[in-house]
C-alpha positions as CSV (number, residue, x, y, z in Angstrom):
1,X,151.6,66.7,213.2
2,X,147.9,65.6,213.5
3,X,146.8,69.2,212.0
4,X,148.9,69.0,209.1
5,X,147.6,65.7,208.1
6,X,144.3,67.1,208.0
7,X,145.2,70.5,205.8
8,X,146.7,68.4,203.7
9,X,143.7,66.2,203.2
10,X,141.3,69.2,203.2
11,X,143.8,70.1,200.5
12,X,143.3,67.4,198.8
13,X,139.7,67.5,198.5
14,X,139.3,70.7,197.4
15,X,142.5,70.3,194.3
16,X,140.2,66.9,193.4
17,X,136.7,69.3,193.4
18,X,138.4,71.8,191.5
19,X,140.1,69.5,188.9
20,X,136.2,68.1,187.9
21,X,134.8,71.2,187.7
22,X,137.4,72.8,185.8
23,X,136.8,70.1,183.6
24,X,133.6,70.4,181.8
25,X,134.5,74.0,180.8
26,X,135.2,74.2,177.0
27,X,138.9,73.2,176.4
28,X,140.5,75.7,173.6
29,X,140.3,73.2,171.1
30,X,136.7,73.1,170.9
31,X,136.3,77.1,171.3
32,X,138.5,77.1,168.0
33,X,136.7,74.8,166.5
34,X,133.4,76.6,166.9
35,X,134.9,80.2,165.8
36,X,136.0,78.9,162.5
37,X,132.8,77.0,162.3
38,X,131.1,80.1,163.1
39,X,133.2,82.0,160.5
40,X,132.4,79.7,158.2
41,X,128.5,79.5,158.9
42,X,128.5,83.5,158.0
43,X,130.8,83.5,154.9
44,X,128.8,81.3,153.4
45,X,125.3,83.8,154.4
46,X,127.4,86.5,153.1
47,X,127.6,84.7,149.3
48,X,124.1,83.9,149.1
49,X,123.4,87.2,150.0
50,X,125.6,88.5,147.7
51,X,124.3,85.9,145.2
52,X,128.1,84.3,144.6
53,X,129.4,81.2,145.1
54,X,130.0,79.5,148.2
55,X,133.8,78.9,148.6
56,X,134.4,75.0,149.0
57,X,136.2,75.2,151.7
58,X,136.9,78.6,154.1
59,X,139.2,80.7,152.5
60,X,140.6,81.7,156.2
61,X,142.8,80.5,158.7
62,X,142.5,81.1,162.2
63,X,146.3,82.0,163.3
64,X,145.8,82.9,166.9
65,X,142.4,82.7,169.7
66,X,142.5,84.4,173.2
67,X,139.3,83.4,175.3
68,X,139.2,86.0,177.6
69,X,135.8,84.4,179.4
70,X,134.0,81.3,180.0
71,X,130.6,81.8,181.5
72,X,128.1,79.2,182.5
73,X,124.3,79.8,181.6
74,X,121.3,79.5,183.1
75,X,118.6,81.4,180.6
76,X,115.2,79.6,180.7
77,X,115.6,80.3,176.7
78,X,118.1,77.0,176.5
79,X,115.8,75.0,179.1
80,X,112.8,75.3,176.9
81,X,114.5,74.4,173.8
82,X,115.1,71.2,175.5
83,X,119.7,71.6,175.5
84,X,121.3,70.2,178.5
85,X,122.0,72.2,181.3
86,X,126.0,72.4,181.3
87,X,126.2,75.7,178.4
88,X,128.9,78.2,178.2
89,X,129.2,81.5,176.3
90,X,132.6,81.6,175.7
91,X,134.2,84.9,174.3
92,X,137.7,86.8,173.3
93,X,139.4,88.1,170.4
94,X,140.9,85.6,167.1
95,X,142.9,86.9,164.6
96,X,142.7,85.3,161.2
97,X,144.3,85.2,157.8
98,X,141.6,85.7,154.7
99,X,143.2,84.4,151.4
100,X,141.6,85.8,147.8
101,X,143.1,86.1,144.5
102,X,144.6,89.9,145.1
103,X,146.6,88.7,148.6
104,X,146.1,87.7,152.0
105,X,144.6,90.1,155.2
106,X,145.1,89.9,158.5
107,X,142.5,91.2,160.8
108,X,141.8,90.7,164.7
109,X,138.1,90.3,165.9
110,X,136.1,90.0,169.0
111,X,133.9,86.7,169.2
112,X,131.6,84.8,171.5
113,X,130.3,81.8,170.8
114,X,127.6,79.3,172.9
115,X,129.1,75.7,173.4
116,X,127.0,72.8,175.2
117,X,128.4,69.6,176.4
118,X,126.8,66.5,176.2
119,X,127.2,63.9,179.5
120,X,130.0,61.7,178.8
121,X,129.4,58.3,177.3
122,X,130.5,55.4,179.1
123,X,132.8,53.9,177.3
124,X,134.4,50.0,177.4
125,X,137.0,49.6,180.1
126,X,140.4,50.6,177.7
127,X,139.0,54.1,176.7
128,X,138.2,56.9,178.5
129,X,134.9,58.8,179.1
130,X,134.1,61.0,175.6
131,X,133.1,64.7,176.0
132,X,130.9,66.0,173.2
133,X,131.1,69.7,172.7
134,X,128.6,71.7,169.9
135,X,127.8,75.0,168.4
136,X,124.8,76.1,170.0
137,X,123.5,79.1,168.0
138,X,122.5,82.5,170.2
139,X,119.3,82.8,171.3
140,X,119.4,86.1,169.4
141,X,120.2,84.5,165.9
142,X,117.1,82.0,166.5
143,X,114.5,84.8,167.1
144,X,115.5,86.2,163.4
């Protein structure tokens, strides 16, 4: 009987471990937010470029995001830009609508975006911690 008690706090320990660092990997929410931020971001490049008018709002709608990997980074590039050391690339496929005047299109795409957390701010006593995820762009797109 004396074994089982201690699997089942070894058990314990290791559900609690996993539970906190499961939880400062970027929840779907944010991911979602940072796609259509990110489509966003190069609609409105494409019109300048094109010299035409930035839509006021997207004209697209994400209908559907699979994140088929979260991956923690370590590059000295983030370090010496001064980010915070808890940064994921976070990558899959999202399938969104585009609107214009002749219809609507569906179309399915690969992304990846890179997402830093800030450490969460104590907060008074009747509301929880607050986690601050952001759009960090790619070391790649800074270098252009």
């Amino acid at each position: 009987m004396k074994k089982f008690w201690i699997v089942c706090a070894v058990l314990l320990v290791i559900g609690l471990n996993s539970c906190s660092a499961l939880a400062e990997v970027p929840p779907e929410a944010a991911v979602q937010q940072a796609v259509t931020q990110q489509l966003t971001n190069a609609q409105t490049v494409i019109a300048e470029e094109l010299e035409l008018p930035a839509p006021a709002q997207p004209n697209f709608k994400v209908e559907h995001l699979s994140i088929s990997r979260r991956e923690k980074l370590t590059e000295r590039v983030f370090e010496t830009e001064g980010y915070p050391s808890n940064i994921y690339k976070v990558s899959g496929t999202v399938e969104t609508t585009l609107t214009t005047a002749t219809g609507k299109t569906q179309q399915v795409a690969p992304f990846e975006v890179i997402l830093g957390i800030t450490p969460p701010v104590e907060s008074p006593v009747t509301a929880p911690a607050i986690e601050t995820w952001y759009l960090i762009p790619s070391p790649e797109a800074s270098a252009r």
